[in-house]
N, C-alpha and C positions, 0 to 999 in steps of 0.2 A: 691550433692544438698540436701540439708535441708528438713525435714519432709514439712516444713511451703512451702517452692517453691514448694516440686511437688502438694502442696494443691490447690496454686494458680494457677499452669499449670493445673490441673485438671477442675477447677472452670472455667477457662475461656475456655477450648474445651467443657462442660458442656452449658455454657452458648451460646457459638456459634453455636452448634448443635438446641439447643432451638431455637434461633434465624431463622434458615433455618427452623427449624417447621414449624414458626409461621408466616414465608412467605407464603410457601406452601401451608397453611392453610386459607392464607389470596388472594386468587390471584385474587381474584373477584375485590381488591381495587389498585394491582401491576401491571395486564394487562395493566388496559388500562394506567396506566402511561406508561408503557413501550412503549405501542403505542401513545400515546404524545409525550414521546422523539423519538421515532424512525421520527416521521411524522416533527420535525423541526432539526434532523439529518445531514441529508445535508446541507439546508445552513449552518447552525453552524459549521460543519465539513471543506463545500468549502471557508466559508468566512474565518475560523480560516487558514486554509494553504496559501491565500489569504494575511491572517496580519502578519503571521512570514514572509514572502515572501517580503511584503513591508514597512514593519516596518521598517527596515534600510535606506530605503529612506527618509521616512515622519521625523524620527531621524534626520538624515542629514540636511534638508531642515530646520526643526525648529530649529537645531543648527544655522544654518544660516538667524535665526531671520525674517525667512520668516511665515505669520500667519499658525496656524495648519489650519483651513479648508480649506487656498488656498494649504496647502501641499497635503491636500487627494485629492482636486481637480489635482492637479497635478501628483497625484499617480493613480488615476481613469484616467487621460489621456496616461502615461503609460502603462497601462494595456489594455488600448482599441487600443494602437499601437501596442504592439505585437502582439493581438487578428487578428488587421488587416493585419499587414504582414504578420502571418501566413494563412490566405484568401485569400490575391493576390497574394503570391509567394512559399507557399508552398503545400497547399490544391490543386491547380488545378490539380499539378503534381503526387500528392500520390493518387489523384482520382483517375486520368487516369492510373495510377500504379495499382490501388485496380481494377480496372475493368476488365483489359487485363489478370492480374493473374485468376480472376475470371472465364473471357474465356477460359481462359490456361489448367483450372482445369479437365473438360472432357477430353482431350488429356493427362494428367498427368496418369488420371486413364485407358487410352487405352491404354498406356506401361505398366503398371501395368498389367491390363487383358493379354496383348501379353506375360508377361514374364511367369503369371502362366501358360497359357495356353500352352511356349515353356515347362517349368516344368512337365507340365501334360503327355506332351507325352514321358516321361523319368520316369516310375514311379517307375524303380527301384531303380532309385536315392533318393526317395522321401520316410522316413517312412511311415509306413500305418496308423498313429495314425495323421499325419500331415494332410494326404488325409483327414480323417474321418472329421479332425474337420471343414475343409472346406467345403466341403459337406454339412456336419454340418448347417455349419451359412450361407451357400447359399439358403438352405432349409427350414432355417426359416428368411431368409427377408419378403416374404409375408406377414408374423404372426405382425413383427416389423413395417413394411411399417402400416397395418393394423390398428394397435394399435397407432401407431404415428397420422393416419387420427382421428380415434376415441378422442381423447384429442387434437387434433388442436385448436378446437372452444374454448374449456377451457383457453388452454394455449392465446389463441389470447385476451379474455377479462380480464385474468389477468395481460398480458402485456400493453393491452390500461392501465388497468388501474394505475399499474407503472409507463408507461411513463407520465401520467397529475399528475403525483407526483412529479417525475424527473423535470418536466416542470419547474412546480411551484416553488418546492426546488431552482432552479438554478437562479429564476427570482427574490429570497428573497436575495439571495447572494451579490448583490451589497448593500441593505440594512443593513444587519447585519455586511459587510465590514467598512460601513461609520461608522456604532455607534462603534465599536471596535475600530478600528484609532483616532476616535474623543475621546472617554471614558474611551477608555483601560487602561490608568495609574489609575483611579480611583476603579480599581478592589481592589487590593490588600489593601489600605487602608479603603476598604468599610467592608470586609472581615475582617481585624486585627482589627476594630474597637470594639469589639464584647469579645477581651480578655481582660487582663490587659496588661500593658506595657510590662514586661520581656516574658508574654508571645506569646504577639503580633509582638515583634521580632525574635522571633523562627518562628512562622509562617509566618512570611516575607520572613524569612531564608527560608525557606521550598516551597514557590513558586514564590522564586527566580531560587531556583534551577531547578523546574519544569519548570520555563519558559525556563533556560539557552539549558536542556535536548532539548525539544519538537522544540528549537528553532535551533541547531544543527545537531538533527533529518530533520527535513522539508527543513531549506536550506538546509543542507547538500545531505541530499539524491536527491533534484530536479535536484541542481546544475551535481551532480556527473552523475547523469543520462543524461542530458543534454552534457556532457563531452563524455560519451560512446553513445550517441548517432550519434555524432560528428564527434568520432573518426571510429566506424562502417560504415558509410557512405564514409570517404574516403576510407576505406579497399575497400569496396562493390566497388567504383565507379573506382578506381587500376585495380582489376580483370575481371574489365566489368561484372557483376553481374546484373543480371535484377531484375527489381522494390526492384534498391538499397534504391530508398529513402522510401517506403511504410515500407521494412522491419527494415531501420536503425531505422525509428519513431516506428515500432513494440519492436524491442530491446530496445529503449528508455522509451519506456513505462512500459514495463515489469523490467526492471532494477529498477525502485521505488520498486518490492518487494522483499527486503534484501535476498543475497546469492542465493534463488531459482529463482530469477528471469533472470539470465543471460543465466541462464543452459535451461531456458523455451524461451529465445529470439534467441534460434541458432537453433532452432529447424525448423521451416518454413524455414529461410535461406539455412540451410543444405540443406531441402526437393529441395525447389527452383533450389539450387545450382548443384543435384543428376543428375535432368533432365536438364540442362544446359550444364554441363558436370562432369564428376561424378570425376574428377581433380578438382573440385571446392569444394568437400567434404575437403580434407585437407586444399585448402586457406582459404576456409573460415572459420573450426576452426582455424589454424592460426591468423585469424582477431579477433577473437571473445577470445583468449588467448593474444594475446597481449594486447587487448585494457580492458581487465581484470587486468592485472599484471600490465597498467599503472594507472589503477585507484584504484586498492590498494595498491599498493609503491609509488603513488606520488598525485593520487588527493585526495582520502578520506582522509590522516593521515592531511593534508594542510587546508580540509575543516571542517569534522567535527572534528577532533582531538582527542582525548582522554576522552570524556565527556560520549559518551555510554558507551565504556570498556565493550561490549559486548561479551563473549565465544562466538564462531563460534558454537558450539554443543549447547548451549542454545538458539542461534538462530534458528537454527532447530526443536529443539523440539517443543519452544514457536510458531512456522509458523506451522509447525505440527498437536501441539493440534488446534489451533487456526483456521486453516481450517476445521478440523474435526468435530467443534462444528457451526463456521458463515460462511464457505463456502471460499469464494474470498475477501467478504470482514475483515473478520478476522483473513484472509493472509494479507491484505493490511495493515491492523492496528495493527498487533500483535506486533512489536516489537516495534512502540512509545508507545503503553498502557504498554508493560513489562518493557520498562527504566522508565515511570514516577512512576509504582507501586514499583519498585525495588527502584526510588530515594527515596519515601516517606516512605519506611521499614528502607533507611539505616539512613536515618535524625532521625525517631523516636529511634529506637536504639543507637542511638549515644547519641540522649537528655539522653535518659534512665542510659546509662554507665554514662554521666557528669553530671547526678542527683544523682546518686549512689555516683559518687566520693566526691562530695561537700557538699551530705549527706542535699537535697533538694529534695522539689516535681521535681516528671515531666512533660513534657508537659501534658499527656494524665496518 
């Protein structure tokens, strides 16, 4: 590498460093944007997974010369029929599922007590550093219990005031859905309006792709989850499996976050499965490995394709840092945010090489 390029590699980690200064510096004007964005978050977030979702329909429909806003009317009435079969046919039963388990759960923990307790009177069986730590944490629930009462009240008015946020987010959602369906194609040329020609095709180029990724991502992943939901249900309902359908919708749910979420959706099941009968610890990994190996050798490569081209190890990592820094939800989103920042690195690098080659500006 040339004197003159590590000058410019220098120059521009110089200037990025600056930049993060000058943020820092500045946070008095950055907060509260951030709590702007954060505060119209959701809907923008539910109504966006809402339009990759039904975007192939309203497509369809206006292919078929039907008006766009009787389409979104008709894509809004989709959406309120599944909303409603799941309310009269599936919710009553995962209720009555979620409650009985919830009954269940004291009797779970009195096998539990009877087993330490057969354990305890065997203690030579039992290190002493095991005993200890028991003891241990027996002796200080009080302290917990204690401290838990102490921050109740806290934690209860920061959660009210959550939920009238949640509320509201969810009730914008049908709105923010309509102007997306209705306006959405007018993004991109609103956007490319702003460069010249050659260079407003590159940036067509560039969130083309991004839509193609995000759009691959979201169906893909609902779809697939929906598929292993499916398929864990009949395993669960095979082995006579109790509150098969609370935990398949557990698994289903959990399966939206990439790789760790399968390994987190066998978890209740197993527990379930323990006390049920502890022959049920193998069927049910059993169900939960099969219905893995079918939807990574036959539904994912069908549905999303080839467009992530995700490493399994950068998945991790990227779920990883991403929980470490925003919790759950930056488990949930890490890996659509790392395929769109990854598309938009490898577009700008590509302009850069066949700017180089043709001996032209680049985009940027």
């Amino acid at each position: 590498m040339s004197h003159k390029r590590w000058f410019q590699v220098l120059m521009f980690f110089i200037l990025l460093f600056l930049l993060i200064l000058l943020i820092s510096q500045t946070s008095f004007i950055f907060t509260p944007l951030l709590q702007l964005i954060g505060a119209v978050a959701l809907p923008i977030i539910g109504a966006g997974i809402l339009y990759y979702l039904t975007k192939p329909v309203m497509n369809f429909l206006v292919k078929r010369k039907v008006p766009k806003i009787l389409s979104i009317v008709i894509v809004f009435l989709l959406i309120i029929s599944v909303i409603a079969l799941f309310v009269l046919f599936i919710w009553p039963i995962a209720r009555d599922q979620a409650n009985r388990l919830i009954d269940s759960i004291p009797g779970m923990i009195k096998m539990v007590e009877d087993f330490i307790s057969y354990w305890q009177q065997n203690y030579s069986s039992i290190p002493d550093q095991v005993i200890s730590a028991i003891n241990d944490f027996a002796q200080d629930i009080p302290a917990y219990l204690e401290n838990a009462t102490s921050n109740i009240f806290g934690f209860l008015g920061a959660f009210i005031g959550q939920l009238v946020s949640i509320v509201l987010g969810v009730i914008l959602i049908p709105f923010f859905l309509f102007f997306m369906l209705k306006d959405g194609h007018k993004l991109v040329p609103f956007i490319t309006q702003l460069f010249s020609e050659k260079k407003a095709k590159n940036i067509q180029s560039l969130l083309n792709k991004i839509d193609k990724v995000l759009t691959s991502f979201i169906q893909g992943q609902l779809l697939v989850s929906l598929a292993v939901g499916i398929l864990l249900l009949i395993g669960y309902l095979i082995i006579g499996l109790q509150y098969s359908v609370i935990l398949a919708l557990f698994g289903m749910l959990m399966n939206v976050i990439p790789f760790l979420g399968p390994y987190i959706a066998v978890i209740p099941a197993l527990l379930v499965g323990a006390f049920q009968d502890p022959m049920n610890l193998l069927w049910v990994a059993i169900i939960m490995l099969v219905a893995q190996q079918i939807e990574s050798t036959l539904i994912s490569p069908n549905v999303m394709g080839q467009v992530l081209n995700l490493h399994p190890l950068t998945v991790i990592t990227t779920i990883l840092a991403a929980g470490s820094i925003a919790g759950f939800i930056g488990i949930l989103f890490a890996v659509p945010i790392y395929a769109v920042f990854r598309t938009i690195a490898i577009h700008f690098y590509q302009t850069y090489v066949k700017s180089k080659k043709e001996k032209q500006d680049a985009l940027i």
